[in-house]
FIKOLZA-1660 file (N, C-alpha, C; in steps of 0.1 Angstrom, whole numbers, plus 5000, padded with zeros to 4 digits):
% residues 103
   i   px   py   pz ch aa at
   1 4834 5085 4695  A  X  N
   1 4842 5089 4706  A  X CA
   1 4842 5078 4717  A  X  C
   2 4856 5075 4723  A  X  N
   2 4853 5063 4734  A  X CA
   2 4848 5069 4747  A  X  C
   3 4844 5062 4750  A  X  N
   3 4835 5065 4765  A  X CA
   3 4844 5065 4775  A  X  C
   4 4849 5077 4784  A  X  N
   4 4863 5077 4794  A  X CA
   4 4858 5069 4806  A  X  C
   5 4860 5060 4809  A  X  N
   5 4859 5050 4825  A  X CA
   5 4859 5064 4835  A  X  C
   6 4852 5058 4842  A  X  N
   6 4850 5068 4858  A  X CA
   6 4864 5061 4865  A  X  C
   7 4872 5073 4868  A  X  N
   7 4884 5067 4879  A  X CA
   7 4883 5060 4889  A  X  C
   8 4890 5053 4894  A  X  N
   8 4884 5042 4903  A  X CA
   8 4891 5056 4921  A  X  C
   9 4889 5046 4932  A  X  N
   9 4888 5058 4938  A  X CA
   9 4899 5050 4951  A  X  C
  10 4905 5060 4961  A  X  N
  10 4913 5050 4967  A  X CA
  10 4910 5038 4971  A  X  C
  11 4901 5041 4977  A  X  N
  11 4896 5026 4986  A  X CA
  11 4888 5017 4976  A  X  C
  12 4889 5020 4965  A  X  N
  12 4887 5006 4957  A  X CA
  12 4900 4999 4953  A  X  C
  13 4912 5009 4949  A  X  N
  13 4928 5006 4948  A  X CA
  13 4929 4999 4961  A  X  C
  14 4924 5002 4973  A  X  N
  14 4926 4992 4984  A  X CA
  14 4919 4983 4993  A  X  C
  15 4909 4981 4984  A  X  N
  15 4901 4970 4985  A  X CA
  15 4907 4962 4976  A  X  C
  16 4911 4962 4961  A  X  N
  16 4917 4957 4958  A  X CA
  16 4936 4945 4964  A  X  C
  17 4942 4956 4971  A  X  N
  17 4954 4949 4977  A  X CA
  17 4947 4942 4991  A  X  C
  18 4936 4945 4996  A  X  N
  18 4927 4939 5007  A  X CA
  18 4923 4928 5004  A  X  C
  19 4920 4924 4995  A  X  N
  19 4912 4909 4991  A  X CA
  19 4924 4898 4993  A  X  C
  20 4940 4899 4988  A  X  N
  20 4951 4889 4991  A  X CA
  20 4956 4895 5001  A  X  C
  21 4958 4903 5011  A  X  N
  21 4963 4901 5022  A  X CA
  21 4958 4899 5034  A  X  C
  22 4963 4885 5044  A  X  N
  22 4960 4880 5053  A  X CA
  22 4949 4896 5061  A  X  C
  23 4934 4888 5070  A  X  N
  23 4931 4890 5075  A  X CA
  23 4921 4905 5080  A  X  C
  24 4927 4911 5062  A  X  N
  24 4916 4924 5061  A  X CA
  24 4925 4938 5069  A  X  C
  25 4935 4933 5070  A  X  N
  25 4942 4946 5078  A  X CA
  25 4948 4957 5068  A  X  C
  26 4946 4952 5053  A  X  N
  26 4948 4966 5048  A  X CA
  26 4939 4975 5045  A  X  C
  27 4923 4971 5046  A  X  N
  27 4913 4979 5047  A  X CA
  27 4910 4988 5063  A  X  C
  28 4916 4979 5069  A  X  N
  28 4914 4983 5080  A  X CA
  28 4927 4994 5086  A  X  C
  29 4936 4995 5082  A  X  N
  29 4948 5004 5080  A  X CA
  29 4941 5017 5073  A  X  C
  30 4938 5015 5063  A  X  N
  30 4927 5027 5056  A  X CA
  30 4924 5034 5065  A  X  C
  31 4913 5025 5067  A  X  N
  31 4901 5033 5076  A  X CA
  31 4909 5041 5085  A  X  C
  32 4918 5038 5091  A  X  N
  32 4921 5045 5101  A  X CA
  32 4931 5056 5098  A  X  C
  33 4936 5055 5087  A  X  N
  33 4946 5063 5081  A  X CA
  33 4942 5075 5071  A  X  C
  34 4927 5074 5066  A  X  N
  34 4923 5083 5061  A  X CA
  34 4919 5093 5065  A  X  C
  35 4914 5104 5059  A  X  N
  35 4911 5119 5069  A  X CA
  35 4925 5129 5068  A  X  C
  36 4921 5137 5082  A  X  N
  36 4926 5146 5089  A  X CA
  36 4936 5139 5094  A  X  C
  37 4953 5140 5091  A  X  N
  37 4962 5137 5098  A  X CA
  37 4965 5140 5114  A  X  C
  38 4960 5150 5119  A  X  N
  38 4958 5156 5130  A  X CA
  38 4946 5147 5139  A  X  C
  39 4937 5143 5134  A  X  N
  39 4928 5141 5140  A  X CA
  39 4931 5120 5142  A  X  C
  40 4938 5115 5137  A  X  N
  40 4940 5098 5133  A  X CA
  40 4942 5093 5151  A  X  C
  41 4937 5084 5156  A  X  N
  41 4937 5077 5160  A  X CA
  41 4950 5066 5163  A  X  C
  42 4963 5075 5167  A  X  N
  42 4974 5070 5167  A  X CA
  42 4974 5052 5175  A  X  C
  43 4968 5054 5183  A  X  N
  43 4965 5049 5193  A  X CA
  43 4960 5029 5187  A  X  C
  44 4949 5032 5181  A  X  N
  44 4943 5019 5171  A  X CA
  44 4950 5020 5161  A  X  C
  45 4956 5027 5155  A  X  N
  45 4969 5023 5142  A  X CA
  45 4979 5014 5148  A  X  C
  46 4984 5019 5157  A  X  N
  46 4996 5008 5166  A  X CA
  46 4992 4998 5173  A  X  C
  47 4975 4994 5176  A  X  N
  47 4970 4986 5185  A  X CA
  47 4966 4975 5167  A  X  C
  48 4966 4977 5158  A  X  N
  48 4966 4969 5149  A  X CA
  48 4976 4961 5144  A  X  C
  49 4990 4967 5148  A  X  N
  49 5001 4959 5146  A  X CA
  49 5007 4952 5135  A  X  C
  50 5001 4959 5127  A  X  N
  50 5005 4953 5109  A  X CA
  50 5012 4964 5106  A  X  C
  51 5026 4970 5107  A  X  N
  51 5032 4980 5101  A  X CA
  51 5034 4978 5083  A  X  C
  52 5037 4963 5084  A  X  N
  52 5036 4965 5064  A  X CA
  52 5019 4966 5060  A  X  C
  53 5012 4965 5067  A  X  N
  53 4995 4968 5059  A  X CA
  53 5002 4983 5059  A  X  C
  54 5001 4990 5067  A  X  N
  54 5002 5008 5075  A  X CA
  54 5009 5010 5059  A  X  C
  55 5021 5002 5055  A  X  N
  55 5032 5006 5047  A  X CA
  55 5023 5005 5032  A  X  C
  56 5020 4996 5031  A  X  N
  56 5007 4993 5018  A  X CA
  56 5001 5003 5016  A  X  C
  57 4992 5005 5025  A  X  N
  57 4982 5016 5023  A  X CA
  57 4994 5032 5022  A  X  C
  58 5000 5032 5026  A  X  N
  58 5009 5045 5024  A  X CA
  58 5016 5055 5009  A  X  C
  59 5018 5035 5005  A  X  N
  59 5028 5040 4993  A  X CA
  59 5016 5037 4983  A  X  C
  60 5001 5027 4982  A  X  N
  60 4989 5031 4973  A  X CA
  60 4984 5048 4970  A  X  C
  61 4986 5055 4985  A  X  N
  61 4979 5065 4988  A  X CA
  61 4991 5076 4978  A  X  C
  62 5006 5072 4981  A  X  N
  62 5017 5083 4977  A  X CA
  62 5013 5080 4957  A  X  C
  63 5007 5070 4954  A  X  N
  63 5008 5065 4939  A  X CA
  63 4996 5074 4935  A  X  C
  64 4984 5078 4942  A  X  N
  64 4971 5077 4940  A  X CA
  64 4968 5091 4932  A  X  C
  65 4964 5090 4920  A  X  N
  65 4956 5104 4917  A  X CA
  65 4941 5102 4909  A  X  C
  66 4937 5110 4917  A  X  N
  66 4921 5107 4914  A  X CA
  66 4917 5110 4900  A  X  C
  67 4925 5117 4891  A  X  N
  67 4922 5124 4878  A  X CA
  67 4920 5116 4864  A  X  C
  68 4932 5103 4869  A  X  N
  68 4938 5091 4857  A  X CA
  68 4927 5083 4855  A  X  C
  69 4931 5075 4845  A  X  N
  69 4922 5067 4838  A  X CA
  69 4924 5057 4852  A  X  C
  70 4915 5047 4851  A  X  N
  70 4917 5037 4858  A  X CA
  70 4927 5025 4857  A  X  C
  71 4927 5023 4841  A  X  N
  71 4945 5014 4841  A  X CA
  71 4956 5020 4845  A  X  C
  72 4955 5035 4843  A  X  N
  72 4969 5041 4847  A  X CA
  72 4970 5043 4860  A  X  C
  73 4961 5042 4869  A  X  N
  73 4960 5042 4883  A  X CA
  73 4962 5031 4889  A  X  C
  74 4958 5019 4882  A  X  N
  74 4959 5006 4885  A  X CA
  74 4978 5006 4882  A  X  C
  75 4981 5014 4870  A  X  N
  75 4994 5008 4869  A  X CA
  75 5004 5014 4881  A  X  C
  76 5005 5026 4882  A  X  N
  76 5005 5037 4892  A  X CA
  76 5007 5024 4905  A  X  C
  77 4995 5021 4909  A  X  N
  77 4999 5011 4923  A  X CA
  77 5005 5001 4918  A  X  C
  78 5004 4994 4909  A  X  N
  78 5014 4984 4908  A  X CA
  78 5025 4985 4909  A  X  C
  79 5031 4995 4903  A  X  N
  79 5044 5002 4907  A  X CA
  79 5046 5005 4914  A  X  C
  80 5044 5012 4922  A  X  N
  80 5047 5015 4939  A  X CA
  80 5050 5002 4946  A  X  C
  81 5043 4993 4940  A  X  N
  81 5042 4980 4950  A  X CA
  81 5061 4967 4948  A  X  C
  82 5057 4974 4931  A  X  N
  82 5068 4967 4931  A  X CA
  82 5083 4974 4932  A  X  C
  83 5081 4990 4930  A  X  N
  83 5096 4996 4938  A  X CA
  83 5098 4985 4952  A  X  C
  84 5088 4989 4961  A  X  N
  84 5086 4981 4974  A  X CA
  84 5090 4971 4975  A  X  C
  85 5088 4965 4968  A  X  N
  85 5093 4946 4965  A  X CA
  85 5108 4947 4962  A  X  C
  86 5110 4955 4955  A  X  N
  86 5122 4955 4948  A  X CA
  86 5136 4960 4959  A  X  C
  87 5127 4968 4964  A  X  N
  87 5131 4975 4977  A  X CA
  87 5137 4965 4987  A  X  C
  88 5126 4961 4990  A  X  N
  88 5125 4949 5001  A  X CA
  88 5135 4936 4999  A  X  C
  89 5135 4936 4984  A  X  N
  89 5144 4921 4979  A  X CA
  89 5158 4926 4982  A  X  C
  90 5164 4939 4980  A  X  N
  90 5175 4944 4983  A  X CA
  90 5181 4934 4994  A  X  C
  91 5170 4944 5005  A  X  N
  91 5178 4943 5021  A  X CA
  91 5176 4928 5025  A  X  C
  92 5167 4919 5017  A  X  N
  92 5168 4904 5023  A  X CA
  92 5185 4898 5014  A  X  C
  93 5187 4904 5008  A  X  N
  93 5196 4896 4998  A  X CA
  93 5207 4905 5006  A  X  C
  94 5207 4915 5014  A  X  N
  94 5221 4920 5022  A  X CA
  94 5220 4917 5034  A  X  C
  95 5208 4912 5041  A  X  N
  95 5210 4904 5052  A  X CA
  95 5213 4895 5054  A  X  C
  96 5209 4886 5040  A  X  N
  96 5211 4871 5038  A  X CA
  96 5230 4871 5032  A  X  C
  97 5232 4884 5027  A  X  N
  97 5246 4878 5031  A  X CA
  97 5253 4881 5040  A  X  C
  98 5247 4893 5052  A  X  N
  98 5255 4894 5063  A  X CA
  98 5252 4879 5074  A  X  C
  99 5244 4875 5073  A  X  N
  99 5240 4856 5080  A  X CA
  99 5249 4850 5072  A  X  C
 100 5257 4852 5064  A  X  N
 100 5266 4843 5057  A  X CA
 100 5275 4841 5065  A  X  C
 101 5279 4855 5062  A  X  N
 101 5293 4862 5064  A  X CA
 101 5296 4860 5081  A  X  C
 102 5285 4861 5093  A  X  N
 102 5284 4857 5108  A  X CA
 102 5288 4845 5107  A  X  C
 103 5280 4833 5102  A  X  N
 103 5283 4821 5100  A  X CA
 103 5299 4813 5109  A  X  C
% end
């Protein structure tokens, strides 16, 4: 019988996107975002100033289920990441042609 992997856990999924982005602010978006939504620290979320870290950690957390294997969790955020990208490539490619179109 194969031996089931222990799931990995969020803050390893974001330790993981923490190690390539500038300056540690998506662990640090965590930290402050985890918990009691009532109780967060609105105040140091917005004194951090990285709305795409905030955004990262959001859409790992909307991906996240503690039950899956660890590739399918791993795949799970990768996905999320790349709607996101995908997302994101949209609106630069409709901005970049409304700068045309001003021109």
């Amino acid at each position: 019988m194969p031996r089931q992997r222990k799931s990995l856990t969020l803050a390893q999924i974001v330790a993981i996107a923490d190690k390539v982005y500038p300056d540690g602010l998506v662990a640090e978006h965590y930290k402050l975002l985890r918990g009691d939504p009532a109780e967060r620290d609105l105040e140091a979320i917005a004194d951090l100033g990285d709305t795409l870290a905030e955004f990262i950690v959001k859409e790992l957390k909307d991906a996240y289920n503690s039950r899956e294997h660890p590739a399918d969790q791993l795949f799970a955020a990768k996905h999320a990441m790349e709607r996101a990208s995908d997302e994101l490539d949209k609106i630069i490619e409709a901005l970049g042609d409304a700068e045309a179109k001003a021109s």
